[in-house]
C-alpha positions as CSV (number, residue, x, y, z in Angstrom):
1,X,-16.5,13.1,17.3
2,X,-14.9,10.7,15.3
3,X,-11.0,10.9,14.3
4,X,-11.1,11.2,10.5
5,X,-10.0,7.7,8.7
6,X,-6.8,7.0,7.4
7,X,-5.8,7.1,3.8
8,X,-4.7,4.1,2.1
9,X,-2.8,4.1,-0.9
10,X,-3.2,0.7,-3.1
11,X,-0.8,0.2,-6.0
12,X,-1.5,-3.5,-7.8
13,X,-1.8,-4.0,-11.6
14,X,-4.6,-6.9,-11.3
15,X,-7.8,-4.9,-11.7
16,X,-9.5,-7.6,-9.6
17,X,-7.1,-8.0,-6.9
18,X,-7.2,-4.0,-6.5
19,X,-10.7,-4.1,-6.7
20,X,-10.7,-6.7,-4.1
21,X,-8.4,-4.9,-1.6
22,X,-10.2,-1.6,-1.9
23,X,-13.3,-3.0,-1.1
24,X,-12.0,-4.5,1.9
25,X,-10.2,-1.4,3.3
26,X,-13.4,0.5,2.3
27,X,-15.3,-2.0,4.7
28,X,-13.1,-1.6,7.7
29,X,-13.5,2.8,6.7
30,X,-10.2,3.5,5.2
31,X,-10.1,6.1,2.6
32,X,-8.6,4.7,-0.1
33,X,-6.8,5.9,-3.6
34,X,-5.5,3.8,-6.2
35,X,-3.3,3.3,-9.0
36,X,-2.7,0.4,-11.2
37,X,1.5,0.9,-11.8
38,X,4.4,3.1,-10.3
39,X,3.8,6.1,-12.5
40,X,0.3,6.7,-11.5
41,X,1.1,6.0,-7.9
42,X,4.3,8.6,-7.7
43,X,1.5,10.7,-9.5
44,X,-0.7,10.5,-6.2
45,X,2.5,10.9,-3.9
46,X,3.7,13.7,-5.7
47,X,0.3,15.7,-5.0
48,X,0.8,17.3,-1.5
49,X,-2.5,18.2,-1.3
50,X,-3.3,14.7,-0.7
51,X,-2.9,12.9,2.9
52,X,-1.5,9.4,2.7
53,X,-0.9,7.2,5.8
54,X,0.2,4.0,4.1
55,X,0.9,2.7,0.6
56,X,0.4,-0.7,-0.3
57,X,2.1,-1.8,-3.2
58,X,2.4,-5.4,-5.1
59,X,6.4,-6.2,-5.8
60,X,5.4,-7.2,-9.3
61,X,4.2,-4.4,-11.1
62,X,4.4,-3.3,-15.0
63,X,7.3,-1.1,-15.2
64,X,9.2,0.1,-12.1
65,X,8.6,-3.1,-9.6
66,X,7.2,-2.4,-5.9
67,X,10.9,-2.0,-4.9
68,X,11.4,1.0,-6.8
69,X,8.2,1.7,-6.4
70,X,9.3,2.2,-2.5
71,X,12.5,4.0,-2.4
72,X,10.7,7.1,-5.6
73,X,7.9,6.9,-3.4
74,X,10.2,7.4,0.2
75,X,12.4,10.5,-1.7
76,X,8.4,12.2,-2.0
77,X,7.7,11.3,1.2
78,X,10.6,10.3,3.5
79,X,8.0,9.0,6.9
80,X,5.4,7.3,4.3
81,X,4.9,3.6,5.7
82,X,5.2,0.9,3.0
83,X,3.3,-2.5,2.9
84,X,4.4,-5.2,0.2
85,X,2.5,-7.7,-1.3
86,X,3.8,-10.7,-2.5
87,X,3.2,-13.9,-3.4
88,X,6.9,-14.7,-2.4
89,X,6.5,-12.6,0.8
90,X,8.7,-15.6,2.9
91,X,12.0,-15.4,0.0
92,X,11.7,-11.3,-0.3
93,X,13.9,-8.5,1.1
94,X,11.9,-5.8,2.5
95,X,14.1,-2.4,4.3
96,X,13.9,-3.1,7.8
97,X,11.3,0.3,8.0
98,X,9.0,-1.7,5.9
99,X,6.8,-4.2,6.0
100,X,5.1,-7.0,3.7
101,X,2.5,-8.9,3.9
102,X,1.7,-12.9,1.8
103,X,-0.8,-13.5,-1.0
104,X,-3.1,-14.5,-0.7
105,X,-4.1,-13.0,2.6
106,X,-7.5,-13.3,4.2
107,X,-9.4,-10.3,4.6
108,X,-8.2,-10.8,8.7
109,X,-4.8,-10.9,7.7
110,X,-5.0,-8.0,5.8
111,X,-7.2,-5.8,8.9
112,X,-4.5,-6.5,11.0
113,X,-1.4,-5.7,9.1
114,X,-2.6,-2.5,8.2
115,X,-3.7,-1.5,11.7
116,X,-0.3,-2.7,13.4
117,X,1.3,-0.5,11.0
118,X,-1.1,2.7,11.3
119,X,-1.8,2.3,15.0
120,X,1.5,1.5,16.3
């Protein structure tokens, strides 16, 4: 019997980009919900009813950036693991709990940050 997947929360304004991501985390059988800015992503977190294993977030979002994005997301879910993405990954501070990851990233990149963060 398999173990049932992981859920992957995606938080990034560019439709495409998102779309992108999603399809890739789909291919390697993440579950996956998204959101498009911080409201609609604390909107996910906030409903317990909903298991999520990782969030990754873009820094720059509409609205509250990734950064705020983090710590709101953190006081719903104090053990939720974060992934940035950035296109200034190497000149950003991420909290030493979380982790980020530099656009663009191939789809390998990207398959191996998120399993050395869910399968530590």
């Amino acid at each position: 019997m398999s173990t049932p997947s992981s859920t992957i929360l995606v938080v990034e304004d560019d439709d495409i980009v998102r779309m992108l991501i999603v399809d890739v985390l789909e291919e390697l059988e993440y579950t996956v919900l998204e959101a498009d800015h911080g409201e609609s992503a604390l909107k996910e977190l906030k409903d317990k009813t909903k298991r999520i294993d990782l969030m990754m977030t873009d820094m720059g979002l509409p609205g509250m950036d990734g950064r705020e994005l983090a710590t709101e997301a953190r006081k719903l879910r104090p053990a939720l693991p974060i992934l940035f993405a950035s296109g200034y990954a190497e000149s950003i501070e991420v909290p030493a709990d979380m982790h980020c990851i530099g656009k663009p990233f191939s789809i390998d990149q990207l398959r191996d940050k998120v399993k050395s963060i869910l399968l530590p």
